[in-house]
C-alpha positions as CSV (number, residue, x, y, z in Angstrom):
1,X,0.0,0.0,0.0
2,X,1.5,3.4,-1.0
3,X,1.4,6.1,1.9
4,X,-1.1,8.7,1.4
5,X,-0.3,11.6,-0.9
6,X,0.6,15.0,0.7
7,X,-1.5,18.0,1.0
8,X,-1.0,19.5,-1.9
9,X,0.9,23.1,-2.0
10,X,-0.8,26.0,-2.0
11,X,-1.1,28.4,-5.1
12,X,2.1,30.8,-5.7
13,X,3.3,32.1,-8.1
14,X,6.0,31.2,-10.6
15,X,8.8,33.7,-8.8
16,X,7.1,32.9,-5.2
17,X,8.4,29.2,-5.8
18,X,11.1,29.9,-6.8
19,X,11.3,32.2,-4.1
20,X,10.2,29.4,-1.4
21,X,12.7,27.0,-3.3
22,X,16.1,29.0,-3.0
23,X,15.2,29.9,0.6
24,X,15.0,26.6,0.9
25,X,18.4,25.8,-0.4
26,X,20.6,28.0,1.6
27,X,18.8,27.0,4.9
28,X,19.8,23.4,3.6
29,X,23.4,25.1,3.1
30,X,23.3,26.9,6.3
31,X,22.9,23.8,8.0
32,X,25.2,21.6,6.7
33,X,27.7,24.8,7.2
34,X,26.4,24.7,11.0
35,X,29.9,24.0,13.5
36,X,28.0,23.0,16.1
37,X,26.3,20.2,13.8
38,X,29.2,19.6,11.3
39,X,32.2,16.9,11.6
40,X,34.2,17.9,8.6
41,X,35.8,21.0,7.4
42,X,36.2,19.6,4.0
43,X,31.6,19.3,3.9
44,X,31.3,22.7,5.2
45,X,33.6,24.1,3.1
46,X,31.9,22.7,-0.3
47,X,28.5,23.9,1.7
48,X,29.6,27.3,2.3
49,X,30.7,27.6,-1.9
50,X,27.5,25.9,-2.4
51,X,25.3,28.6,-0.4
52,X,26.7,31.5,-2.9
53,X,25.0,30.1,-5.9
54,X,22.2,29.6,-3.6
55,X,21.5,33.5,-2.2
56,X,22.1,34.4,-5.9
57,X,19.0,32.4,-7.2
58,X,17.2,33.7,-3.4
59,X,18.4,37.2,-4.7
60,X,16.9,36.3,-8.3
61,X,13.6,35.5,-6.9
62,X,13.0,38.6,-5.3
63,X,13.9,40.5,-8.0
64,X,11.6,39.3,-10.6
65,X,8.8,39.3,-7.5
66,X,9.7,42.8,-7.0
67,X,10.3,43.7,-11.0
68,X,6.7,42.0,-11.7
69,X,5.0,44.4,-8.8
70,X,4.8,41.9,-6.3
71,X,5.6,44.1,-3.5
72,X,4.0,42.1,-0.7
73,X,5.5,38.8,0.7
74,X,2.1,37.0,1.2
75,X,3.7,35.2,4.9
76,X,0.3,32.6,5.3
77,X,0.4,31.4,2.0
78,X,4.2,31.2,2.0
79,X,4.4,29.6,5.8
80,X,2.0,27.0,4.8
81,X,4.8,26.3,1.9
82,X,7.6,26.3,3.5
83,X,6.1,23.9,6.3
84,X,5.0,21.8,4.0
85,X,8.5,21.1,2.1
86,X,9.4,20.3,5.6
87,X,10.8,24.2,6.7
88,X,10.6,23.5,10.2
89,X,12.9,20.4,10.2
90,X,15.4,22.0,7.5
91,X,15.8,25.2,9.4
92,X,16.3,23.4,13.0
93,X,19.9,21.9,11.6
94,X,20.7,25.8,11.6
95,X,20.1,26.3,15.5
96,X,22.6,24.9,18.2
97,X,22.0,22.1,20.1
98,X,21.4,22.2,23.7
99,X,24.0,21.3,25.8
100,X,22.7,17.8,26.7
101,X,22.2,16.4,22.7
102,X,26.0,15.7,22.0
């Protein structure tokens, strides 16, 4: 039995995707860049190069929102996204740990 299908996402448009996608992407960086999370130099080094092409595209994204007249960051719509592509557990590898998770 397949597991049941997630909610689907709700509408955006084109440049607010891409906008919730490259936020995304250098949270994902971010964490993997994280030295209270990290083990190797050699990972958050390749992170760290990684997250420049990353805030260029987050950069991008808010350009053409703000080119096309989109001058409003719609934060319900965009909250509901970003929790549903799992935001909540992608952003917590950017926090540090308490003291007692070593």
């Amino acid at each position: 039995m397949l597991p049941p299908e997630p909610p689907p996402l709700p509408a955006m448009t084109r440049a607010e995707s891409a906008f919730v996608d490259s936020y995304l992407e250098v949270v994902d960086q971010l964490g993997r860049i994280n030295p209270a999370r990290g083990t190797h130099t050699y990972g958050a080094l390749r992170a760290a190069q990684a997250l420049v092409a990353r805030a260029t595209a987050l950069r991008d994204a808010l350009t053409v929102m703000h080119m096309r007249g989109e001058s409003e960051l719609h934060t319900v719509t965009l909250a509901r996204a970003l929790r549903l592509l799992g935001g909540d557990r992608r952003a917590s590898r950017i926090t540090v740990p308490s003291e007692y998770q070593s």
